[in-house]
Structure formats: C-alpha cells, structure tokens
NUDREN-499108 format. One record per residue (C-alpha): residue in one letter; x, y, z. Coordinates in steps of 0.2 Angstrom, whole numbers, plus 5000, padded with zeros to 4 digits. Last residue first. Example, Ala and Ser with C-alpha at 12.3 -4.5 7.8 and 13.67 -1.06 7.14 Angstrom:
<recs>
S506849955036 A506249785039 
</recs>
This chain:
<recs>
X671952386082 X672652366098 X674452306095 X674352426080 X674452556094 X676152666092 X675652656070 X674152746076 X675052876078 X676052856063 X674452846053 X673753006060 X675353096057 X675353036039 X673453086036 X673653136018 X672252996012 X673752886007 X674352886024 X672652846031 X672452736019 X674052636023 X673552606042 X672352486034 X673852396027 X674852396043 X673252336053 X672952186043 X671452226028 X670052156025 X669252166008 X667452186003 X667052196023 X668052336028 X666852366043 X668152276056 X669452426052 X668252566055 X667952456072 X669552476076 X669852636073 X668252676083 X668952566097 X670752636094 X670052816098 X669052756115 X670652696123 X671652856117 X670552966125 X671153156122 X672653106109 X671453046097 X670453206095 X672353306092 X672853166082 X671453176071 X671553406072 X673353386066 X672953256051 X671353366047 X672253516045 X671753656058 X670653806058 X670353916071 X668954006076 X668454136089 X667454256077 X668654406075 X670154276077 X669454176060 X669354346050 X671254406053 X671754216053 X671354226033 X670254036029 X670753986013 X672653966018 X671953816028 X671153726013 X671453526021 X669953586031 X669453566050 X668453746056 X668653766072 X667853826089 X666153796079 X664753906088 X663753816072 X663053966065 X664954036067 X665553896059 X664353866046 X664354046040 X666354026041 X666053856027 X664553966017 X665954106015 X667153966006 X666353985987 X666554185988 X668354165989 X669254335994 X668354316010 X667354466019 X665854356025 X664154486019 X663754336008 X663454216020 X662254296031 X661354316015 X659754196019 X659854166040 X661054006045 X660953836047 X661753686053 X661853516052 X662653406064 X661453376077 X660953206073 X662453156071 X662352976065 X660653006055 X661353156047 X662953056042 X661852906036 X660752996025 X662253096018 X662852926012 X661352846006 X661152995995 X663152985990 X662852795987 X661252855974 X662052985965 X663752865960 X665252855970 X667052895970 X666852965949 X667753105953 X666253195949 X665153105959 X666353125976 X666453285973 X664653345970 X664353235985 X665553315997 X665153505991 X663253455992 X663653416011 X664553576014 X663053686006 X661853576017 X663053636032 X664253546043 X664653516061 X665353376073 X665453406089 X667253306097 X667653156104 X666053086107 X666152916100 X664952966087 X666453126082 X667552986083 X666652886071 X666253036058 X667853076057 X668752896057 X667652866040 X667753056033 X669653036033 X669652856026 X668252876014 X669253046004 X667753176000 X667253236018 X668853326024 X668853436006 X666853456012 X667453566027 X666953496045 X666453606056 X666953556072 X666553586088 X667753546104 X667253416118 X666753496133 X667953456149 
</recs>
C-alpha cells in the first residue's frame, strides 16, 4: 500500500516535539511529507518571534528538513494561490501546497481553516496532527517506536525516562499520541 502525502502546515512545524516525530516518521517512510517555502517561512517567522530559536538555528533547521526529505518542497505557478476561494487569504499558499503536492491531506492544528466544501473538490482532507500521529503509527507500530525511540536517544542536553519524554508530546497537544505511546513505553 502507498504511504499517504502530507502537507504539513507550519502550526504542526513550530512545537519540536510534533515537528520532531514528524519529520522521523515521514524519514521512516510512513507517510510523504510536503510543504512549501511559504510553509517554511511560517515555521521560522514563528519560532523567531516566539523567541523558540534564533535566525541562525531556524536556518540550520530548514536545511536539515530539506536535506532529510528530499522531496518535500513543493511549488506552484505565480497566483495559483490567490485564485483559492478561502476566507483567509494567509492559508490559500497551504491548499496550493496541497494540490501542487497531490497531498491526500493537509495536517494542521487549524482544521476549521480549511472549509470541507473546498477540500472534497480537490480530494483532501485535513486532520489534527494528534489524529493523523496515531493514524501513521498505527500502520507499522515496530517501525514508529524506533523513530520514537531514536527521537528519544537524541535528547542530548537532558535525557529524559520514557514517561517524562512522553510528557512533550502531551504538552505539545498530542494527548492521544502520548497515550499511544504510553501502550509501548516497554519499547521506548
């Protein structure tokens, strides 16, 4: 079975954890992961003005998303965007993504962004992160705990025991994530 495509929105990129197990499962193979330059200046324009990481780390951290996915960004012809009937001009650039992309869902914590009515006509659906984790998970467990796993290995500054690193992910809005994981801290 093909893995699904995603477009990731930039509200999914800003908090580590979510945009940590993400872009792992997405390397593993789980899903296709997509995004746009406009996506990716959301994420670091965030992250900078939340004061989550200075412009040099949100360089190094787009750099290493691209590298890891090769064929994640994606692009579309000048004003395709702006001809997207949304009430919010801003989110246009995230169904242009998607369609570009031959997305078969948009991930976003902004669901009530995205009208079903416009999503149908293109094929798309859009879930919440925590659903669309689980979801990914629940295809190949085995393969979902290594990633975890290995997202847990690289806290280097401080280790955490897997019921603290499990925190994050509640923290982050990913309570379903976390009790799913919660079935396999033996594993993690």
């Amino acid at each position: 079975m093909t893995p699904p495509t995603a477009v990731l929105d930039a509200c999914v990129l800003v908090p580590l954890p979510t945009r940590d197990i993400l872009l792992r499962l997405a390397v593993t193979g789980l899903f296709r992961a997509r995004w746009s330059h406009e996506i990716l200046d959301e994420m670091d324009s965030a992250l900078i003005s939340r004061g989550m990481a200075g412009s040099e780390t949100v360089k190094r951290n787009r750099a290493c998303m691209i590298a890891a996915i090769a064929d994640g960004i994606v692009t579309w012809p000048p004003g395709i965007a702006d001809h997207i009937p949304l009430d919010d001009p801003g989110d246009r650039h995230v169904i242009a993504a998607a369609i570009s992309g031959a997305a078969d869902v948009i991930v976003t914590a902004n669901e009530r962004h995205f009208p079903r009515r416009l999503l149908d006509a293109h094929g798309l659906t859009v879930e919440h992160p925590d659903d669309f984790l689980v979801t990914t998970m629940t295809r190949d467990v085995s393969a979902a705990i290594v990633a975890v796993r290995e997202q847990r290995a690289d806290l280097r500054k401080r280790p955490l025991d897997p019921g603290e690193f499990l925190l994050r992910f509640d923290r982050a809005g990913l309570p379903r994530t976390a009790e799913f994981l919660r079935d396999h801290l033996h594993a993690i």
